[in-house]
Biopython code that builds the backbone (N, CA, C, O; Angstrom):
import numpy as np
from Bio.PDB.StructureBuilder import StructureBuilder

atoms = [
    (1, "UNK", "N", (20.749, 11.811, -3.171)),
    (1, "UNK", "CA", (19.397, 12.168, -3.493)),
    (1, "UNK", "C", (19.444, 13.311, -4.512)),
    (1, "UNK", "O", (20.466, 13.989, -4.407)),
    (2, "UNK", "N", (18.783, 13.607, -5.257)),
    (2, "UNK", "CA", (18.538, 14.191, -6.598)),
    (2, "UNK", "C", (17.003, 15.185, -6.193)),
    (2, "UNK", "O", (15.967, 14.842, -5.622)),
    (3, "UNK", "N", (17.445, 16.539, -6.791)),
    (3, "UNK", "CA", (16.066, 17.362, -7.033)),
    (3, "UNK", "C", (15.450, 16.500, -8.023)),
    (3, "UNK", "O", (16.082, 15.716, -8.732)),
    (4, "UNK", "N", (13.561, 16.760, -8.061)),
    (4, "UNK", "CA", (12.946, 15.635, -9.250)),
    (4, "UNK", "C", (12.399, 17.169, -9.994)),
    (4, "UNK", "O", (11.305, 17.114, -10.556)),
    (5, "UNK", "N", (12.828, 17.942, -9.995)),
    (5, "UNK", "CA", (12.056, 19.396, -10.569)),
    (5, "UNK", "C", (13.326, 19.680, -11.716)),
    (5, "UNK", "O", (13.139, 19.605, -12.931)),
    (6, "UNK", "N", (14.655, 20.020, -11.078)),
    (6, "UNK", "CA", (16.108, 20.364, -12.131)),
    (6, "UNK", "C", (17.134, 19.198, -11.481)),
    (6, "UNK", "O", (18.265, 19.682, -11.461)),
    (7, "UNK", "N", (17.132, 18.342, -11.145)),
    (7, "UNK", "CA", (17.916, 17.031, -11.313)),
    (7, "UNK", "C", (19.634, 17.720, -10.779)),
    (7, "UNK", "O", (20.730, 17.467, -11.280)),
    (8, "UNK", "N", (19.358, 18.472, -9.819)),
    (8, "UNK", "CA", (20.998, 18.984, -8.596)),
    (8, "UNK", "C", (21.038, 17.763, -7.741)),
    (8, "UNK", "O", (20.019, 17.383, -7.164)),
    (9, "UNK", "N", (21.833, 17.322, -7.666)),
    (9, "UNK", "CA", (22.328, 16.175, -6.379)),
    (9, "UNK", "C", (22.009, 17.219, -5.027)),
    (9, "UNK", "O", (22.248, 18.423, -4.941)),
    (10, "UNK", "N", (21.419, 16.354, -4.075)),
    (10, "UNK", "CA", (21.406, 16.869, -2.478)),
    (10, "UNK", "C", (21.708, 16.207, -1.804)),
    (10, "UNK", "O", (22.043, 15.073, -2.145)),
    (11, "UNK", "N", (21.728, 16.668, -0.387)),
    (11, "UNK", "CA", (22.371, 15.999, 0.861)),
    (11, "UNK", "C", (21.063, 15.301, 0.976)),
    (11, "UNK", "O", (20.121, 15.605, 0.245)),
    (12, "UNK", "N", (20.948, 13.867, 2.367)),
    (12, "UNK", "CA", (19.584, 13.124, 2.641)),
    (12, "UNK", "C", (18.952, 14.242, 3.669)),
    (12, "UNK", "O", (17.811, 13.980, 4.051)),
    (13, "UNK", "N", (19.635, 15.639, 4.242)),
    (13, "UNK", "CA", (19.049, 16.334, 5.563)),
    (13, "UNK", "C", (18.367, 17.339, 4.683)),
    (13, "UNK", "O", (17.243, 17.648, 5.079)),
    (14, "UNK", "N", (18.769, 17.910, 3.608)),
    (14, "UNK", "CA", (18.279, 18.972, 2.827)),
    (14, "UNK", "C", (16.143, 18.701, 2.495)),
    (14, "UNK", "O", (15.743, 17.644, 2.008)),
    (15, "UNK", "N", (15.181, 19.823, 2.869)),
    (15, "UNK", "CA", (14.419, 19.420, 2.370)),
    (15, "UNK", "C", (13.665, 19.695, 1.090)),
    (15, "UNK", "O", (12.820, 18.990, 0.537)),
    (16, "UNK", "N", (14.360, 21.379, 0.586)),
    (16, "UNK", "CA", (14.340, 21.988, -0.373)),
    (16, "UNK", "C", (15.387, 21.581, -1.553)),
    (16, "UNK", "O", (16.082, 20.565, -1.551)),
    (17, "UNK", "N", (15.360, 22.365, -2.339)),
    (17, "UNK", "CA", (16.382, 21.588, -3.456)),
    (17, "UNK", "C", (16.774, 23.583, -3.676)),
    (17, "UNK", "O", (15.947, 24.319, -4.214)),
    (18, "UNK", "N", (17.743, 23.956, -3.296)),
    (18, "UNK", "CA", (18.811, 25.453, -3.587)),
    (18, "UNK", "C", (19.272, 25.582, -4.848)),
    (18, "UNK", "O", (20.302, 26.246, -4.967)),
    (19, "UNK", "N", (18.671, 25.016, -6.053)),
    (19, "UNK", "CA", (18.041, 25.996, -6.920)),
    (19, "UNK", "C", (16.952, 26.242, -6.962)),
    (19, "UNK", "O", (16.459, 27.283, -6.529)),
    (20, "UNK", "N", (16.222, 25.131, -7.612)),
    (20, "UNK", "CA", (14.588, 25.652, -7.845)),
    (20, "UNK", "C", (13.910, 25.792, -6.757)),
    (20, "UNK", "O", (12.915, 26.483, -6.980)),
    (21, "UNK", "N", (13.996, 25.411, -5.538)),
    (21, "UNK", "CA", (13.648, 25.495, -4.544)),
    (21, "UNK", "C", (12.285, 24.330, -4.320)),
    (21, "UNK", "O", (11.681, 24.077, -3.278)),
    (22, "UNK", "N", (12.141, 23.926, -5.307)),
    (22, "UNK", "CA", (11.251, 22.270, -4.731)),
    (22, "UNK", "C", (11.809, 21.218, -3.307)),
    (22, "UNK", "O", (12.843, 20.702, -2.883)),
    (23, "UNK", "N", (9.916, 21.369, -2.856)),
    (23, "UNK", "CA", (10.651, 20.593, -1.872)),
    (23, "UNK", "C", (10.489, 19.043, -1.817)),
    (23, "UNK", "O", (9.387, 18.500, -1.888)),
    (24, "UNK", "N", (11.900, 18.238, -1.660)),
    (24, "UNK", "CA", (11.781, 17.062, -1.795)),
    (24, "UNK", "C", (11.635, 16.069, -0.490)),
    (24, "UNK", "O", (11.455, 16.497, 0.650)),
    (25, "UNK", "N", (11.742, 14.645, -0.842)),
    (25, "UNK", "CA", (11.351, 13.874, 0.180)),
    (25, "UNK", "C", (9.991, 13.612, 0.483)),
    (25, "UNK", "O", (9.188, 14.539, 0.595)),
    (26, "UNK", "N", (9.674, 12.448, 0.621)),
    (26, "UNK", "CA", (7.883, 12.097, 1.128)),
    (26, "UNK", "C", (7.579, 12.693, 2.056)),
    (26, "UNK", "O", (6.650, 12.065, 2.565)),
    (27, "UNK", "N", (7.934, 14.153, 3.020)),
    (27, "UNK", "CA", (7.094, 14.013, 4.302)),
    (27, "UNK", "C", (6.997, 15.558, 4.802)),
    (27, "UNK", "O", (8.036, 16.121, 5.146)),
    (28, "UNK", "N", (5.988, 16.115, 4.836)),
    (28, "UNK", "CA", (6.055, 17.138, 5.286)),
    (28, "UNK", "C", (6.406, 17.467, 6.308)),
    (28, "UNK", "O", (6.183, 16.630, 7.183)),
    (29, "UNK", "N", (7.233, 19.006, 6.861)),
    (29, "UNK", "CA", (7.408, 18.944, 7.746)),
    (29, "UNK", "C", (6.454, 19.223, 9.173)),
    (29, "UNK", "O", (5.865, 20.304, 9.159)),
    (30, "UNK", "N", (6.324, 18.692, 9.928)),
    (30, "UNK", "CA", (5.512, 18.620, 10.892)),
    (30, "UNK", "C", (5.263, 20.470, 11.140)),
    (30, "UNK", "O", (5.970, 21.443, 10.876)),
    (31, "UNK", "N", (4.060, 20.329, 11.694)),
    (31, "UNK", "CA", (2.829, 21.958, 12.188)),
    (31, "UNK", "C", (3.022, 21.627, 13.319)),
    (31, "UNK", "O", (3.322, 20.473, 13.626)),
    (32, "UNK", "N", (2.866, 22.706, 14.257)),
    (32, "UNK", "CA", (2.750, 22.716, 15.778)),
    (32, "UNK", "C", (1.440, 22.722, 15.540)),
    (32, "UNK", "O", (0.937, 23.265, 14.557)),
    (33, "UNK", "N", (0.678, 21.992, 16.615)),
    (33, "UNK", "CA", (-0.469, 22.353, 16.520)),
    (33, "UNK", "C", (-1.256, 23.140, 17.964)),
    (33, "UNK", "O", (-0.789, 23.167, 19.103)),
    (34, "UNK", "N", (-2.421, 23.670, 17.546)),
    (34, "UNK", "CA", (-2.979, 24.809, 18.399)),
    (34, "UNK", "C", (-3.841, 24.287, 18.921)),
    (34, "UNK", "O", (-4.264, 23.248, 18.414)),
    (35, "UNK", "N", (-4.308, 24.682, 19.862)),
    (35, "UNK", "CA", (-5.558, 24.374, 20.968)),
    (35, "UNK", "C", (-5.560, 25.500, 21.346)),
    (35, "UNK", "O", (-4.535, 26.010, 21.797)),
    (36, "UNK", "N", (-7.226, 26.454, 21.212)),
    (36, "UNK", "CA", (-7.440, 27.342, 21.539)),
    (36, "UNK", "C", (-7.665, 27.138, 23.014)),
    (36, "UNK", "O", (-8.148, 26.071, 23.393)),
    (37, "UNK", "N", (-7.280, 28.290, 24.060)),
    (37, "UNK", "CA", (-7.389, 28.465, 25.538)),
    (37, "UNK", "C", (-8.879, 28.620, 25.419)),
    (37, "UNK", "O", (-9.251, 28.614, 24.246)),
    (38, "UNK", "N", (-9.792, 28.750, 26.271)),
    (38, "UNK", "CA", (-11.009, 28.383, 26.807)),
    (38, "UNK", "C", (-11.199, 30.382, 26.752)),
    (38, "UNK", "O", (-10.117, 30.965, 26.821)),
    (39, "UNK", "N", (-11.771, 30.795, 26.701)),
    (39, "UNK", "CA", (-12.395, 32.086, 26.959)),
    (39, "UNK", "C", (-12.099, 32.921, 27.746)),
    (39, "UNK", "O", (-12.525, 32.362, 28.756)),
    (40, "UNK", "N", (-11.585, 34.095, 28.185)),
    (40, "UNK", "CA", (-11.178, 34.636, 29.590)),
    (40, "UNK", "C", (-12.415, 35.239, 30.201)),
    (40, "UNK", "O", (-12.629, 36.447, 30.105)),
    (41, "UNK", "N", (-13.369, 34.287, 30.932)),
    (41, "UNK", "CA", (-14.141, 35.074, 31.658)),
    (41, "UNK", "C", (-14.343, 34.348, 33.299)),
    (41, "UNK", "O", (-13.817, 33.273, 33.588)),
    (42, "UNK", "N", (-15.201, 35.157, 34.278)),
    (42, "UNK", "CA", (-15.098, 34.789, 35.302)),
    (42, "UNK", "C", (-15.860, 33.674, 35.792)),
    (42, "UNK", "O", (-17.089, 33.700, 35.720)),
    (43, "UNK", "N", (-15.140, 32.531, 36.367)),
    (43, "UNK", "CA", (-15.697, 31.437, 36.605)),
    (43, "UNK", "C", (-17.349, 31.479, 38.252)),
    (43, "UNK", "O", (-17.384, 31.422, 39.482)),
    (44, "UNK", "N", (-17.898, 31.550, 37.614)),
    (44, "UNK", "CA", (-19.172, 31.489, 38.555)),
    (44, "UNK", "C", (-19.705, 30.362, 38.998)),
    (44, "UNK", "O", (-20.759, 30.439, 39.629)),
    (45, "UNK", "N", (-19.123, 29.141, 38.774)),
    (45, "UNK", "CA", (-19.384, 27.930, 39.572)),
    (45, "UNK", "C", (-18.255, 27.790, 40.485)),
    (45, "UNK", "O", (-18.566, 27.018, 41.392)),
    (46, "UNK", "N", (-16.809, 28.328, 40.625)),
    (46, "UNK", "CA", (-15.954, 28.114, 41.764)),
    (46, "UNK", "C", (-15.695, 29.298, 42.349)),
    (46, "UNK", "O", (-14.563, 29.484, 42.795)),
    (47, "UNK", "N", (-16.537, 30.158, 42.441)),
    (47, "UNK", "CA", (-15.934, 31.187, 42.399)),
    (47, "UNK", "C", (-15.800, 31.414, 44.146)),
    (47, "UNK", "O", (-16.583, 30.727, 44.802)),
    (48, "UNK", "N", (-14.954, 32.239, 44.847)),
    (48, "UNK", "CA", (-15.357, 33.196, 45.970)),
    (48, "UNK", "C", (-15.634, 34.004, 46.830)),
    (48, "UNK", "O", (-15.949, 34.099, 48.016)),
    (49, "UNK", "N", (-15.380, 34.743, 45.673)),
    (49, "UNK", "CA", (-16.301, 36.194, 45.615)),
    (49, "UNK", "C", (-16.794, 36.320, 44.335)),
    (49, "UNK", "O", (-17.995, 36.307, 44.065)),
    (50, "UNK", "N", (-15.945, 36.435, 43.583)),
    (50, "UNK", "CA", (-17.128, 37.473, 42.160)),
    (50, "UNK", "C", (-15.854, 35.821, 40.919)),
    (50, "UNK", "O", (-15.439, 36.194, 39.822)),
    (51, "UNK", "N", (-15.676, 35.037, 41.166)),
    (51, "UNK", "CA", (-14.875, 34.469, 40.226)),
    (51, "UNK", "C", (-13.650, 34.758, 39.241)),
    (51, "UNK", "O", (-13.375, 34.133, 38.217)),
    (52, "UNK", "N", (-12.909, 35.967, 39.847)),
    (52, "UNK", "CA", (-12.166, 36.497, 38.644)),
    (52, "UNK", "C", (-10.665, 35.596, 39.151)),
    (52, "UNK", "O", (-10.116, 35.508, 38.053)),
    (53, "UNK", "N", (-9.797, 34.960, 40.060)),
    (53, "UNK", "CA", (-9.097, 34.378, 39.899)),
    (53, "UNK", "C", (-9.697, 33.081, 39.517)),
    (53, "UNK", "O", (-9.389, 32.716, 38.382)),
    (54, "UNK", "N", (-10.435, 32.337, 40.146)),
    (54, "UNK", "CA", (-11.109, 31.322, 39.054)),
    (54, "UNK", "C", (-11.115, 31.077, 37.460)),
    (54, "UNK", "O", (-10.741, 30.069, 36.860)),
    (55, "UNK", "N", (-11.662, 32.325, 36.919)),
    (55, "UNK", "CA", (-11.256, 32.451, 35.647)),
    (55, "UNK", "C", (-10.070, 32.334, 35.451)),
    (55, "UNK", "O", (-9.506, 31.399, 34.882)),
    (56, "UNK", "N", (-9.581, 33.333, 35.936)),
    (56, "UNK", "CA", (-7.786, 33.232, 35.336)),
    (56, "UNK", "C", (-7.309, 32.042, 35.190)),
    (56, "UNK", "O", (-6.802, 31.761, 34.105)),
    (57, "UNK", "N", (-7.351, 31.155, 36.144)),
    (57, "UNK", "CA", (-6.713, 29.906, 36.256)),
    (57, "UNK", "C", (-7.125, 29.046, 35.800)),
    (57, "UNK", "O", (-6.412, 28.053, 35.656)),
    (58, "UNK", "N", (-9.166, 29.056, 35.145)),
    (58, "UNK", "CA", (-9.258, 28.117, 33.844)),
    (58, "UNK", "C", (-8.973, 28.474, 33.025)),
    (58, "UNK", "O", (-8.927, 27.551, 32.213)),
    (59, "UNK", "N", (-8.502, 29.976, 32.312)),
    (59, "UNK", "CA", (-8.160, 30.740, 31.533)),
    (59, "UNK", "C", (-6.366, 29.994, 30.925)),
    (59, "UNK", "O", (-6.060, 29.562, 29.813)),
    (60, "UNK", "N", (-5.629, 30.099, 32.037)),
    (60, "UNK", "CA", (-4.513, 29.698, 31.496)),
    (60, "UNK", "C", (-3.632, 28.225, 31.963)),
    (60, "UNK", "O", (-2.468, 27.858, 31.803)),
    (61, "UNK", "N", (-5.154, 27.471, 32.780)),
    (61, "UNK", "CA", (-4.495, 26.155, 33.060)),
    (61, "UNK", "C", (-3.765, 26.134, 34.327)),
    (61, "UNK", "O", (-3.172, 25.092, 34.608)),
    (62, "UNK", "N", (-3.721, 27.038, 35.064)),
    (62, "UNK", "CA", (-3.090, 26.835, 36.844)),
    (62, "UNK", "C", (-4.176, 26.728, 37.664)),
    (62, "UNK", "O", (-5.396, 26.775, 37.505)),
    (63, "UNK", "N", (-3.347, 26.555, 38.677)),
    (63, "UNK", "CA", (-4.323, 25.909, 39.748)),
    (63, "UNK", "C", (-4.582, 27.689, 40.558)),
    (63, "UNK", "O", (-3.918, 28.723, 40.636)),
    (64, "UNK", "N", (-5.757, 27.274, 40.965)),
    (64, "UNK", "CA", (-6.634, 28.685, 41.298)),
    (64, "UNK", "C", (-5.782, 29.098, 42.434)),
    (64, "UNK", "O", (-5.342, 30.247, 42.401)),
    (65, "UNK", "N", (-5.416, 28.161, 43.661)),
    (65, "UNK", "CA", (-4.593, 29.123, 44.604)),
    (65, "UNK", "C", (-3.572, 29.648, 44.618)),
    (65, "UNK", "O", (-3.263, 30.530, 45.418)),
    (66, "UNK", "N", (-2.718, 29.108, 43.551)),
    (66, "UNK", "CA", (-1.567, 30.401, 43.200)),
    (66, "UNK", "C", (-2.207, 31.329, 42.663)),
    (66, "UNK", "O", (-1.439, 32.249, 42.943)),
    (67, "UNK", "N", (-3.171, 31.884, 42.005)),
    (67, "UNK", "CA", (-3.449, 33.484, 41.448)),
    (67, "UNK", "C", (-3.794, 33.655, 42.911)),
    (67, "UNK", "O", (-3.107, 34.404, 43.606)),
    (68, "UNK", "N", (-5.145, 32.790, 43.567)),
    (68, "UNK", "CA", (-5.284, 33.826, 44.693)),
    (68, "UNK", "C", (-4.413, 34.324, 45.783)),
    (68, "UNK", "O", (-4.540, 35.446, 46.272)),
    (69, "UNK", "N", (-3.494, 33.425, 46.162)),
    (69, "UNK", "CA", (-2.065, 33.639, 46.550)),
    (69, "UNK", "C", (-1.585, 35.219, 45.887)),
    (69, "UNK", "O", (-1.538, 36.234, 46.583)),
    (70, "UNK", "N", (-1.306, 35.184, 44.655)),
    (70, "UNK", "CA", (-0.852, 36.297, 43.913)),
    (70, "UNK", "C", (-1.745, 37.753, 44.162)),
    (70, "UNK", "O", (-1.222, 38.859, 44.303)),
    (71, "UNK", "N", (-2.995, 37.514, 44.179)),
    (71, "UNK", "CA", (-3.956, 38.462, 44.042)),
    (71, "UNK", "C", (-3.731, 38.931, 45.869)),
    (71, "UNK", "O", (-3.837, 40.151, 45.990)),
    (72, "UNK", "N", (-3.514, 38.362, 46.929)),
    (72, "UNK", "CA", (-3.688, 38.576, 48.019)),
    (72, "UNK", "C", (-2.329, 39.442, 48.498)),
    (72, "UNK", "O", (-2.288, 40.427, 49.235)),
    (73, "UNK", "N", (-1.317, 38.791, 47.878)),
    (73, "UNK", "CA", (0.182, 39.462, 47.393)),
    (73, "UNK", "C", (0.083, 40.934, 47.377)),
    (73, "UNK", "O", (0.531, 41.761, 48.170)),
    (74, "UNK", "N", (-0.697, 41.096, 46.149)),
    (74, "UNK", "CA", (-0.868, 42.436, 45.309)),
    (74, "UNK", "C", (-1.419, 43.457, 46.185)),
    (74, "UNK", "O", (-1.136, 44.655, 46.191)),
    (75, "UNK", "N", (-2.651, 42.519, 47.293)),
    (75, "UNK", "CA", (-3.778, 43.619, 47.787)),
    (75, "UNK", "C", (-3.019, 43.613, 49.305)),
    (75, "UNK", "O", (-3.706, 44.097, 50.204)),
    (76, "UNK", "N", (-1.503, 43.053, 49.733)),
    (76, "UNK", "CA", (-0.666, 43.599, 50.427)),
    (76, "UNK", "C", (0.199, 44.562, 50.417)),
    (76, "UNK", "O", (0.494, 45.316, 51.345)),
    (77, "UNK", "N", (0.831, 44.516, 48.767)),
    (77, "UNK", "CA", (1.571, 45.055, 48.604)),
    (77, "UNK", "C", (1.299, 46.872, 48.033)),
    (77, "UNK", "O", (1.956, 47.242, 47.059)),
    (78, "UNK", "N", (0.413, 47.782, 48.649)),
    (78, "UNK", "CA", (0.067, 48.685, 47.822)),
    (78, "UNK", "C", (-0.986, 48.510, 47.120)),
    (78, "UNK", "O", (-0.997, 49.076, 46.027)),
    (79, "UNK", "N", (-2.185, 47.685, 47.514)),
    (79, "UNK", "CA", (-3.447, 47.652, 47.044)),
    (79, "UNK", "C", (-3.300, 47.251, 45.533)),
    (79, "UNK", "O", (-4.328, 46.808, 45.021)),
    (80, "UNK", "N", (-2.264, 47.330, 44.796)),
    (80, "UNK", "CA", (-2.408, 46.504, 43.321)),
    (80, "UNK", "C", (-3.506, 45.394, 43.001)),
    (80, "UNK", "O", (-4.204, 45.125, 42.024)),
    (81, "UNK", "N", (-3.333, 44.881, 44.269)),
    (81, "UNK", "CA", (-4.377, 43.518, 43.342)),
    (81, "UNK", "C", (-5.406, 43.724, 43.787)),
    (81, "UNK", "O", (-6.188, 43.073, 43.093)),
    (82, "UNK", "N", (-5.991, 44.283, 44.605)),
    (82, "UNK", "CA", (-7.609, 45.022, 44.882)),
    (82, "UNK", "C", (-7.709, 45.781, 43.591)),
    (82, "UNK", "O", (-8.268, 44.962, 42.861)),
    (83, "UNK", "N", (-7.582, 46.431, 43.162)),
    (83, "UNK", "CA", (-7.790, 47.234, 41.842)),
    (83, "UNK", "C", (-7.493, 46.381, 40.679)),
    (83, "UNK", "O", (-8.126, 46.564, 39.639)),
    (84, "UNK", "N", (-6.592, 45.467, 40.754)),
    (84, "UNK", "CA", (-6.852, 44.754, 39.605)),
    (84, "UNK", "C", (-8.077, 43.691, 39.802)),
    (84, "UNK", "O", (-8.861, 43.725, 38.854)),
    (85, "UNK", "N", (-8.354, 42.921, 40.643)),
    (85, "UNK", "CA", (-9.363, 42.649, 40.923)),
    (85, "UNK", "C", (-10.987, 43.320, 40.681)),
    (85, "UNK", "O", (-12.117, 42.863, 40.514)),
    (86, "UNK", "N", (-10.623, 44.089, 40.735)),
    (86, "UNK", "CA", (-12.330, 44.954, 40.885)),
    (86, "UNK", "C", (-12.452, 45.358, 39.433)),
    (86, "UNK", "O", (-13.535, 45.323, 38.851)),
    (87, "UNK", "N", (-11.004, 45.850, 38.694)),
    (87, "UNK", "CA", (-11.007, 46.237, 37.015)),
    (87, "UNK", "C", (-10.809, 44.307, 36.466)),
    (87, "UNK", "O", (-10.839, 44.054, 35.262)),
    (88, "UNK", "N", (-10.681, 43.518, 37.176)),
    (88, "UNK", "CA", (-11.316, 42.437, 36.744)),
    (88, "UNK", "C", (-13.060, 41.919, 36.658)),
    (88, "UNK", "O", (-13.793, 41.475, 35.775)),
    (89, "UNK", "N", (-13.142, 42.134, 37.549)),
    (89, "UNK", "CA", (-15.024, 41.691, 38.235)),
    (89, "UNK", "C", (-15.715, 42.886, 37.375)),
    (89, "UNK", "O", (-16.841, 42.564, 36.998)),
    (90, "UNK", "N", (-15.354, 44.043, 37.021)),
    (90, "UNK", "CA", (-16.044, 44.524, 36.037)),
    (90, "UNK", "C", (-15.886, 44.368, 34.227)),
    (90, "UNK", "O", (-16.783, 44.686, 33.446)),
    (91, "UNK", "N", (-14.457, 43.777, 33.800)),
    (91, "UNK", "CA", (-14.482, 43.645, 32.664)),
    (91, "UNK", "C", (-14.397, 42.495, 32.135)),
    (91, "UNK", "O", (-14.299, 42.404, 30.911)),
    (92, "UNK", "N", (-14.419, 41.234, 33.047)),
    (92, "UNK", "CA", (-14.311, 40.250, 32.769)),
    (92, "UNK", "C", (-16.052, 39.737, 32.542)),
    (92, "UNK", "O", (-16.719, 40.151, 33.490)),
    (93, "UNK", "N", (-16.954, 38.892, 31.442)),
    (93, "UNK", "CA", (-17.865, 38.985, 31.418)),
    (93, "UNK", "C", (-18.340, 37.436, 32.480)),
    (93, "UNK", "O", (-17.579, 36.487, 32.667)),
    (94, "UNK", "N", (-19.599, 37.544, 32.977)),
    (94, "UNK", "CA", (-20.001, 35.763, 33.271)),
    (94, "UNK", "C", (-19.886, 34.383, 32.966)),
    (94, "UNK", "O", (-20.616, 34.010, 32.048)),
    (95, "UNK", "N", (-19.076, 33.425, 33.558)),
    (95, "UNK", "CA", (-19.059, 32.114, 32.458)),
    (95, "UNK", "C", (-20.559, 31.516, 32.775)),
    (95, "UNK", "O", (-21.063, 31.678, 33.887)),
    (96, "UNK", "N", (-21.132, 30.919, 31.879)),
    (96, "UNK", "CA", (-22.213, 30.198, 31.994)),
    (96, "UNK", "C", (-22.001, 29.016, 32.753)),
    (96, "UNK", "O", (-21.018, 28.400, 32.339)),
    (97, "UNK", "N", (-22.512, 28.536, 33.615)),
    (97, "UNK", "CA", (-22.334, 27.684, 34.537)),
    (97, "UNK", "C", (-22.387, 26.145, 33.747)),
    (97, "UNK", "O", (-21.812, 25.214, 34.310)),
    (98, "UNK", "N", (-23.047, 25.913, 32.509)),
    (98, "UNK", "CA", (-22.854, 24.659, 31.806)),
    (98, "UNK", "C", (-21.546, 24.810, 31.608)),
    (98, "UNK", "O", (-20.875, 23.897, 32.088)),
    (99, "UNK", "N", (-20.812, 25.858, 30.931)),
    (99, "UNK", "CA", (-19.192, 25.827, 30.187)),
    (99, "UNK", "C", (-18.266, 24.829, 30.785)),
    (99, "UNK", "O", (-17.803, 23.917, 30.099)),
    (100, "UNK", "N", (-18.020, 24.956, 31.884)),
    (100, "UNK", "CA", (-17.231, 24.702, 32.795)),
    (100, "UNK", "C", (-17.686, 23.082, 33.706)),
    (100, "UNK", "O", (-18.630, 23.055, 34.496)),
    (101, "UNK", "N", (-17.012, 22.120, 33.467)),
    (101, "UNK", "CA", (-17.411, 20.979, 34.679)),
    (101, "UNK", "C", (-16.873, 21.454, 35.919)),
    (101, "UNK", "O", (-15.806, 22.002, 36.195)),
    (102, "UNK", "N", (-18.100, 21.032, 36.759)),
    (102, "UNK", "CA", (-17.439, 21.283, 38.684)),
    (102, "UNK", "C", (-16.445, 20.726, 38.871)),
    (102, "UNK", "O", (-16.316, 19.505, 38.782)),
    (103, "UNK", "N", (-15.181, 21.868, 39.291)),
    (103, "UNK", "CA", (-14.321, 20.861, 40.011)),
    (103, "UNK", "C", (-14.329, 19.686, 40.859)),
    (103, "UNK", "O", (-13.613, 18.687, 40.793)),
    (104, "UNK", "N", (-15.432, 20.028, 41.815)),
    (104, "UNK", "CA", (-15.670, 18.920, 42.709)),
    (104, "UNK", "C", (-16.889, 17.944, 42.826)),
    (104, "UNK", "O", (-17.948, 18.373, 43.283)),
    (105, "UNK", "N", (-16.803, 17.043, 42.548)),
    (105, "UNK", "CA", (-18.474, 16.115, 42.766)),
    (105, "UNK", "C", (-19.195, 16.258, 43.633)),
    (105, "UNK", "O", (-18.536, 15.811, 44.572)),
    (106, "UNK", "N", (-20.207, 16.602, 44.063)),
    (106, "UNK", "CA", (-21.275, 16.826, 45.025)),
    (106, "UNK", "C", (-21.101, 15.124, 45.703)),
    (106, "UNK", "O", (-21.307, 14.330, 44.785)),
    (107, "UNK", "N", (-20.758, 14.336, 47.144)),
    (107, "UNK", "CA", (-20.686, 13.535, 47.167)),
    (107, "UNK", "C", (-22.342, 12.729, 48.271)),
    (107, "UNK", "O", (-22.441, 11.513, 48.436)),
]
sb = StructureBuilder()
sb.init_structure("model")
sb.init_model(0)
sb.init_chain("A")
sb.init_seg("    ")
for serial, (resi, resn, name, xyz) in enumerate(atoms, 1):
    if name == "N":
        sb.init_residue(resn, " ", resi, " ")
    sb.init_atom(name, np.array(xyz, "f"), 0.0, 1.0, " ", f" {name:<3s}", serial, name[0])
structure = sb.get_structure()
């Protein structure tokens, strides 16, 4: 394969050409692509108490009873997760109850 910019022979793995630095071959190289996470606020349709592990866990895609698991951890271990909790429920803002589909169907 040949640069088409200064005509250097290349390898077929090369995608640049190491002089001019054109890049050859039909195909760009692939983008990761992004999906923004959902908002960090407190979920008020599952919530049970004030929604702040709720949030978290639509926040980053886990399932809600491991944070509350974690959070119950914390508020054993030296009150940590009571205080993070409560500096949650105050800085975390309301989710609007449309945002979010119910986990569960009303049956």
């Amino acid at each position: 394969m040949f640069c088409t910019k200064c005509g250097v022979e290349m390898t077929d793995q090369d995608r640049f050409c190491a002089r001019c630095g054109q890049q050859v071959g039909g195909t760009q190289p692939s983008q990761a692509s992004f999906t923004p996470r959902e908002p960090l606020a407190r979920d008020v349709a599952n919530k049970k108490i004030a929604g702040v592990c709720a949030g978290i866990a639509h926040h980053f895609g886990w399932d809600v009873t491991i944070i509350r698991v974690l959070f119950l951890a914390g508020i054993l271990a030296h009150g940590f997760g009571l205080l993070a909790y409560i500096i949650g429920w105050i800085a975390m803002p309301a989710s609007a109850p449309s945002m979010r589909a119910p986990s569960q169907s009303a049956a």
